[in-house]
Structures are given as C-alpha cells and as structure tokens.
C-alpha positions in Angstrom: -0.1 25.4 -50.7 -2.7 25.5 -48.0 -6.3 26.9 -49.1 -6.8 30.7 -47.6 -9.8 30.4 -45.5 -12.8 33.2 -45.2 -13.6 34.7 -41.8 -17.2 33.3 -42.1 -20.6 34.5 -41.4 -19.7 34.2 -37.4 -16.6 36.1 -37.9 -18.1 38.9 -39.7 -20.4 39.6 -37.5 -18.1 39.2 -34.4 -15.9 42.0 -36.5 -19.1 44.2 -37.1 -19.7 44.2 -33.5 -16.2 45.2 -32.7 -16.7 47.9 -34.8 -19.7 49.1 -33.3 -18.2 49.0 -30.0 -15.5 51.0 -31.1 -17.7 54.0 -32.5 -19.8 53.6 -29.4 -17.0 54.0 -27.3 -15.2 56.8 -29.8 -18.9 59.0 -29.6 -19.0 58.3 -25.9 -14.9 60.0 -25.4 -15.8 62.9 -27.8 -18.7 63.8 -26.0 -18.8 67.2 -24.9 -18.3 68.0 -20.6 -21.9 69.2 -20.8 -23.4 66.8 -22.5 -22.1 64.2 -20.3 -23.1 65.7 -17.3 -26.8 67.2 -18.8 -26.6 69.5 -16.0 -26.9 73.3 -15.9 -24.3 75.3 -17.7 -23.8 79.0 -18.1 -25.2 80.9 -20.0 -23.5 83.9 -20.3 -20.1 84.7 -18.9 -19.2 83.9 -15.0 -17.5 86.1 -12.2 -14.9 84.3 -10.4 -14.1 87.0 -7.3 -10.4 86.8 -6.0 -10.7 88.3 -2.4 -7.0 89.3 -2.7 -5.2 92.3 -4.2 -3.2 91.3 -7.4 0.5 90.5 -7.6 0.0 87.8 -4.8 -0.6 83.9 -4.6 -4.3 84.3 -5.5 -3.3 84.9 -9.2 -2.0 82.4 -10.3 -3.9 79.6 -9.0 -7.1 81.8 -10.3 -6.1 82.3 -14.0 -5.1 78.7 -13.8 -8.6 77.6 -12.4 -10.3 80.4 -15.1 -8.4 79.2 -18.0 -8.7 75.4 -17.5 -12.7 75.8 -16.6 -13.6 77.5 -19.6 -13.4 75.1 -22.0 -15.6 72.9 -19.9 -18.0 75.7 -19.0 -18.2 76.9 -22.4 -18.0 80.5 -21.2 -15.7 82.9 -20.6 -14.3 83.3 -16.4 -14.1 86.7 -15.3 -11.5 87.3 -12.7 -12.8 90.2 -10.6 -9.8 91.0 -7.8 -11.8 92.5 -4.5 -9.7 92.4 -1.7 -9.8 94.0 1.5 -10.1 93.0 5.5 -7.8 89.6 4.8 -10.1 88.3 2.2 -13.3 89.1 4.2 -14.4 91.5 1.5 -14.4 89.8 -1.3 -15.8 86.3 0.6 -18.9 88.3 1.5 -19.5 89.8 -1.6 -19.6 86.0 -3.0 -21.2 84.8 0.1 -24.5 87.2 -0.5 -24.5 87.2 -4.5 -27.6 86.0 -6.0 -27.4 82.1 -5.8 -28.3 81.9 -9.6 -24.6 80.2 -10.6 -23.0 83.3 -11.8 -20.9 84.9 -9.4 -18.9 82.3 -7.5 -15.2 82.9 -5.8 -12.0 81.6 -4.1 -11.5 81.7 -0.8 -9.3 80.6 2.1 -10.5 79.3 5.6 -8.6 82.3 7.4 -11.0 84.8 5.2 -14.5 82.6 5.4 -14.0 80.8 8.7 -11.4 83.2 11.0 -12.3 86.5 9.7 -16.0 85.4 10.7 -14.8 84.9 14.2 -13.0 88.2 14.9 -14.9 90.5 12.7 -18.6 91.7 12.2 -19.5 90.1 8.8 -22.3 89.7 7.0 -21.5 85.5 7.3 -20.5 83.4 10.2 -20.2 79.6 9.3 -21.0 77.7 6.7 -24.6 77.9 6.7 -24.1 81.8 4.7 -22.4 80.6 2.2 -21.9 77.3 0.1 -18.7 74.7 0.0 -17.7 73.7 -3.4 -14.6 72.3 -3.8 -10.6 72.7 -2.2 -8.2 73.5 -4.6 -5.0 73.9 -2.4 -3.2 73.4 0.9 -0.3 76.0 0.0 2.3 75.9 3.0 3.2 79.4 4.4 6.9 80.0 3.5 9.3 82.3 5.2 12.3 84.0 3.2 14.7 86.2 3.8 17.9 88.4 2.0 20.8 86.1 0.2 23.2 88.1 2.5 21.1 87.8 5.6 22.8 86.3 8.8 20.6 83.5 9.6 22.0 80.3 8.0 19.1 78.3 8.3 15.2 79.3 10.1 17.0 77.7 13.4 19.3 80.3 13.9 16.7 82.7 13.2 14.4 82.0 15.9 17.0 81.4 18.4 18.6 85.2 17.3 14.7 86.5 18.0 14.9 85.1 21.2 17.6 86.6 22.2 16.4 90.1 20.7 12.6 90.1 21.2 10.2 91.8 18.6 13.5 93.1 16.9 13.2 90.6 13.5 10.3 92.3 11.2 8.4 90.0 9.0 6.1 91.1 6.6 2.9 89.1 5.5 -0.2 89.6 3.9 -2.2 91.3 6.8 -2.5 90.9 10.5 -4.2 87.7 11.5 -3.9 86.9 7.6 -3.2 83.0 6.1 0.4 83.9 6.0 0.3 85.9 9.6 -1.7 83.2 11.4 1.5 80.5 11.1 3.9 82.6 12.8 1.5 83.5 15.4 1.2 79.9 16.2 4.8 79.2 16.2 5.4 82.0 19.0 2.6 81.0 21.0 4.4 77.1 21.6 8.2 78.8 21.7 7.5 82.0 23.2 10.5 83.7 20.7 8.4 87.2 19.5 8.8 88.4 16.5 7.5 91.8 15.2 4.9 90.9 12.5 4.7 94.1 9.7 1.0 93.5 7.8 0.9 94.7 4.4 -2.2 94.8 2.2 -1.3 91.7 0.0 1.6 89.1 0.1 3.3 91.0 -3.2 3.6 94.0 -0.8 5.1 92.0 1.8 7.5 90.6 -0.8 8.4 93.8 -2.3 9.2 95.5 1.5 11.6 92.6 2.0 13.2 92.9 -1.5 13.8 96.8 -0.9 15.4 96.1 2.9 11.9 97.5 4.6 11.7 94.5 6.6 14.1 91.7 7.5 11.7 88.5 6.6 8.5 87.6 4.4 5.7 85.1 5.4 4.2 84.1 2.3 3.2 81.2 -0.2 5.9 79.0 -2.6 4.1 80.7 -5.3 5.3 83.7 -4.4 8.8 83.2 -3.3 9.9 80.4 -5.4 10.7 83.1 -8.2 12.0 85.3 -6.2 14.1 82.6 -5.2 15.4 81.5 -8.2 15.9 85.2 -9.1 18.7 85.4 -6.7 17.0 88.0 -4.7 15.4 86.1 -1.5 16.1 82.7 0.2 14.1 80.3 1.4 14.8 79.2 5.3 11.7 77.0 5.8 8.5 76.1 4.6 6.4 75.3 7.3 5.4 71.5 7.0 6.2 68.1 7.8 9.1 66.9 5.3 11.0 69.0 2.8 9.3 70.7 0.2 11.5 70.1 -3.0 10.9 73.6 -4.1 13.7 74.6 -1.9 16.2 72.1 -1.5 18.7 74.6 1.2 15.7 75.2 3.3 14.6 72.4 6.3 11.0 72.8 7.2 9.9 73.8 10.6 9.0 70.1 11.4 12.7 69.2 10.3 14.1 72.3 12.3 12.6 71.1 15.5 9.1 73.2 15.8 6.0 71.3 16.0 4.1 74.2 13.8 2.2 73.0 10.5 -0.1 75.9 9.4 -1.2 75.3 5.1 -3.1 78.3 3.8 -6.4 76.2 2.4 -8.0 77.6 -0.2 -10.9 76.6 -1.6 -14.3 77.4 -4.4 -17.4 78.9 -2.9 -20.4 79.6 -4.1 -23.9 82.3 -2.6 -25.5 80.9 0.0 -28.3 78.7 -1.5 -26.7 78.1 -4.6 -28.7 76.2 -7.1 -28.5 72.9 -7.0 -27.6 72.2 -10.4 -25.3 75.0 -10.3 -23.5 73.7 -7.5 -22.9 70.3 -8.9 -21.9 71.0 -12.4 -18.9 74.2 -10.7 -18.0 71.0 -8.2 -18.1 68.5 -11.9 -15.6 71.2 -13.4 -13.7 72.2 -11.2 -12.9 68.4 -9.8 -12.0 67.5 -13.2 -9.5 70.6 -13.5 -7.7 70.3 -10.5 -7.3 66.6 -11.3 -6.1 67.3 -14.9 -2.0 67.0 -15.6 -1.9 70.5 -16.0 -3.3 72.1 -12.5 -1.3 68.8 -11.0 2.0 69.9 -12.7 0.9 73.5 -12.0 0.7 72.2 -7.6 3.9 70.5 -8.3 5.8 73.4 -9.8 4.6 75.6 -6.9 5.0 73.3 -3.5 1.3 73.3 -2.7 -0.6 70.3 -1.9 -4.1 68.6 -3.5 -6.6 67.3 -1.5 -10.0 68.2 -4.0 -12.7 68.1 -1.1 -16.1 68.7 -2.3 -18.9 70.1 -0.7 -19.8 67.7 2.1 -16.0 67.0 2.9 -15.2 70.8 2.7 -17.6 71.8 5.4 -16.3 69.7 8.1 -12.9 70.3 7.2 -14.0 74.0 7.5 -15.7 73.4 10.6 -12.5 72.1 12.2 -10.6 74.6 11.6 -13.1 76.9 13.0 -12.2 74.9 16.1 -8.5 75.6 16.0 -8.8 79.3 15.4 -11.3 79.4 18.4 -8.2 78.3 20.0 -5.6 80.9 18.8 -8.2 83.4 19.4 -7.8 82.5 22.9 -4.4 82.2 22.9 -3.6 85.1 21.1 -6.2 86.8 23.3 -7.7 88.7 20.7 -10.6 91.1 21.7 -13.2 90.0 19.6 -15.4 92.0 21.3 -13.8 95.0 20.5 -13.7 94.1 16.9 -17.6 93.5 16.6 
C-alpha cells in the first residue's frame, strides 16, 4: 500500500492563492453597475420622453429600454409619451431640458434630423442636442387585408401604376419614418400612391384593420401581431434579404426595387448634457441593448442592432441629414413655406 502524500507547504499556499483569486474575482462579478463604473447616477427618478403617441412602435422598445435600465440606474424610468409634428415635439422638449441627466428621450433621425430641415424648430443639427446611443434600425413594413388582391408587394405597385394615387396607405404622419420610405420608392419608379397620415402608426393600423384605407406603412413591431392575428398580411418589409418575421412576404430588394429606408431610432440627451451623465446613460444603455433580453426582444420583432454611441451616432446622423436634403429636393417640398 503506497504511503498517502500531504500537499505540502508549496501546495498550500498555491491552493490559498487560488482561493483568493477566486473571491477576488467573485467580489469583482457581484459588484454593483455603479460601483463599477464610479460615475454619476440618479438620484431621484428619470424622464424618459417618447415623442410618439401610444399604441405604436415607440412602446415597446421604450418599456423594454425603461425596464431593463432600471435595475442598473437604480431608479425608477418614467415613460412620458409627448408626441406631436412627427416626433418633433417631444425631440425638442428633450433637446432644450436642463442638461442635469434627468430628462433624456428616444428619438428617430426623421424627428431630430428631417423634421429640423422642413420645420421651424427650436434645434437644427446636432450641435442642440446630444447623441447617446442607437438602439434600432426597424425596417418600415407594408401590410395589407388577408383577402386583399395583391398576391405579393409586386403586383401591388404594378396595379398603382396602372391606377395612379388610387391605393391609400396609411402611415404615421406625412413625411413621417414610415411615410418617408414610400416616398422614396415612388420618386425611383414613378408608380403614385395616395399616402393617408394618421397621428401615430396604431391609427394607421387600426384604419386599415376597419377597411378605411387599403395599406399600412408601419414597423414589424406593429404588424407582426396583427399578422399572426389573422387580420393583416405582410407583402414586404423594405430591406435587403428576407426578414424571417414574415416568411410569405419578399422584401423590396427581393421584389426588384432598389428602396432600403430603416426607421433609426436612437437615445438623446439636452444639449450640453453633463459629462458624467452622458457617459454612465451611454454605460447603461450599451449594456441593455447588448443583454439577451433586448437581443431576443430585436429578434422577436425584425429590427436590427447596430448600438452606436455618441461619436458614431452623430455622423451617422449627419449622413442622413444628407439624404433627406436630397428627398427634400426631390420631393420638392417648400421648406420655405414651412418656416
């Protein structure tokens, strides 16, 4: 029988420093968001303004932002709906709240960027108002009646050529996210469509439901449910390759029009937002749209992630001011007239 032998004074302490790793390591994971980051936090609780009416996309990507934030904030996120003019309203109201860290909002780049352009608001660019972080690229999605003719989103452009400004589509407001696509699309086919604006996108949603209009422009979020309750179908989503969410429906790319539009929304902050502020919202807010939940959440809803953060977000803003400088040419909207 071989003798049993100790671990030794080398091994013990070889296992005592294991163990201290290990409880190092342990104190380090348990740490707390804030303590981590020794940064600013709230104090009290925080506004989170939703430029949009409730009932459309907006929601649910807010509660999910509010609800997964919290925890990390350590205070509760008040969702304050304030929409009006597209998302303009709301957008300003963030855009010109004291820059202390406790009134921040969501926005899209058709409210902050194209609304700026066509409209006398109290911002412009970027400059009035601060970047923090993009939370979606949600593609405009176009749906229509179970029993309506049009077999796929081919037939139905080719029928609106043929009957010019005869096929209503509702959307979220003229020159809106969900307006701006279509707009686009008829400007490089020349097919015309008559464009209804509602208020929100669950007003569009709820005209084409009751037979009001023939079409609805709006997000996956919205009419993935609708979808699956039998009362709408999908006929394209307007990106590149097929959006799993609705399997029967070929994109626009796939159908043969050159017409990618994604509604980009995105965190902002008052102009001159405090430093610290500004980093620990971007800290957060990074870390909940890469948690498993918000990417399960993207998933379950066909919109895309691409968490820019302030610097990044800016010039992608700044680009898309360039393209809607174009449609506003284009679409020769009197800007003037609208100042």
């Amino acid at each position: 029988m071989k003798e049993r032998k100790g671990i030794g004074v080398d091994g013990l302490l070889a296992c005592l420093a294991l163990a201290s790793f290990l409880i190092v390591s342990m104190a380090h994971l348990e740490r707390t968001w804030a303590a981590e980051v020794g940064a600013w936090m709230p104090k009290s609780d925080v506004t989170f303004i939703v430029p949009y009416p409730p009932g459309g996309a907006t929601d649910p990507i807010s509660r999910m932002l509010a609800l997964e934030a919290e925890p990390l904030l350590k205070q509760k996120v008040v969702i304050v709906n304030r929409g009006g003019a597209a998302g303009a309203i709301g957008t300003a109201e963030v855009a010109q709240a004291k820059p202390d860290g406790y009134k921040i909002g969501l926005s899209s780049a058709n409210a902050a960027v194209f609304q700026a352009l066509v409209t006398k608001l109290p911002f412009k660019t970027t400059a009035d108002y601060q970047p923090i972080l993009k939370v979606a690229d949600v593609p405009a999605t176009v749906a229509v009646l179970p029993g309506a003719p049009w077999k796929n989103f081919k037939e139905f452009v080719e029928d609106a050529r043929k009957r010019p400004d005869q096929i209503s589509i509702g959307s979220s407001g003229r020159f809106s996210s969900s307006d701006l696509p279509f707009h686009e699309l008829m400007l490089k086919t020349g097919v015309k469509f008559n464009m209804v604006p509602f208020t929100g996108g669950g007003e569009a949603l709820i005209a084409t439901i009751g037979g009001h209009v023939q079409a609805v422009v709006s997000t996956p979020l919205n009419i993935a449910p609708q979808v699956k309750a039998g009362k709408l179908r999908a006929l394209t989503v307007f990106q590149k390759g097929h959006n799993p969410l609705f399997p029967d429906a070929l994109s626009t790319v796939e159908s043969g029009y050159d017409v990618t539009h994604p509604v980009v929304y995105f965190i902002i902050g008052p102009k001159g937002l405090d430093k610290r502020a500004l980093d620990t919202y971007h800290k957060v807010f990074l870390q909940v749209v890469k948690g498993k939940k918000y990417g399960d959440f993207a998933k379950e809803n066909g919109f895309m992630l691409d968490p820019l953060g302030p610097a990044e977000l800016t010039k992608e803003l700044d680009q898309w001011m360039a393209t809607y400088q174009m449609l506003i040419r284009e679409l020769k909207i009197d800007v003037k007239k609208k100042k």
